[in-house]
C-alpha positions in Angstrom: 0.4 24.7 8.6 -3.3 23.3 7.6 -2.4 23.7 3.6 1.0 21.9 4.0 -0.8 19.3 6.1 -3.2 18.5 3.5 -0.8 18.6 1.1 1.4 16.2 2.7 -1.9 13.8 2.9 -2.4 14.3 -1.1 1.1 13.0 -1.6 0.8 10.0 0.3 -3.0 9.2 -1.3 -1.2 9.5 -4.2 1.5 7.1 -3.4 -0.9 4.8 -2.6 -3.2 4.7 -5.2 0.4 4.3 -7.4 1.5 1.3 -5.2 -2.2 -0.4 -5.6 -2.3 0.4 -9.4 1.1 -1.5 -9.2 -0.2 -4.4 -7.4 -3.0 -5.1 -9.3 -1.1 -4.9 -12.5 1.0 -7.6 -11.1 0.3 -11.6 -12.6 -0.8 -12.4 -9.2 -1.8 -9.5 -6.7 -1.5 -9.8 -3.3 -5.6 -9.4 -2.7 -4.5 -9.0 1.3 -2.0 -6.1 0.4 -4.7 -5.0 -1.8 -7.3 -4.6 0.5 -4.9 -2.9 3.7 -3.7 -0.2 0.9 -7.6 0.5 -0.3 -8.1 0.9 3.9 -5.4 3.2 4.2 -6.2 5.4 1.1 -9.6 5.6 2.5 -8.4 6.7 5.8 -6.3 9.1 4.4 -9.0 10.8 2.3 -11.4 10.8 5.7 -8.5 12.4 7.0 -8.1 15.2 4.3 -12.2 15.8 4.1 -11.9 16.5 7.6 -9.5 19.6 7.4 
């Protein structure tokens, strides 16, 4: 259960460092989106250091 937990958590700090590359690639990022996807990445890896 623990691996495929952590693994799930991997795929979605993937997704979201593809959806910020994607914004900030953009002619006029969203600096607020930005920022509240940086936030959840971070939480996310907290979350995976912590198993």
């Amino acid at each position: 259960m623990q691996a495929s937990h952590q693994a799930a958590l991997q795929t979605k700090h993937a997704v979201l460092d593809q959806r910020l590359e994607q914004e900030s690639q953009r002619p006029a990022p969203d600096m607020l989106m930005i920022a509240d996807l940086k936030k959840q990445k971070l939480r996310l890896k907290q979350e995976i250091e912590r198993i």
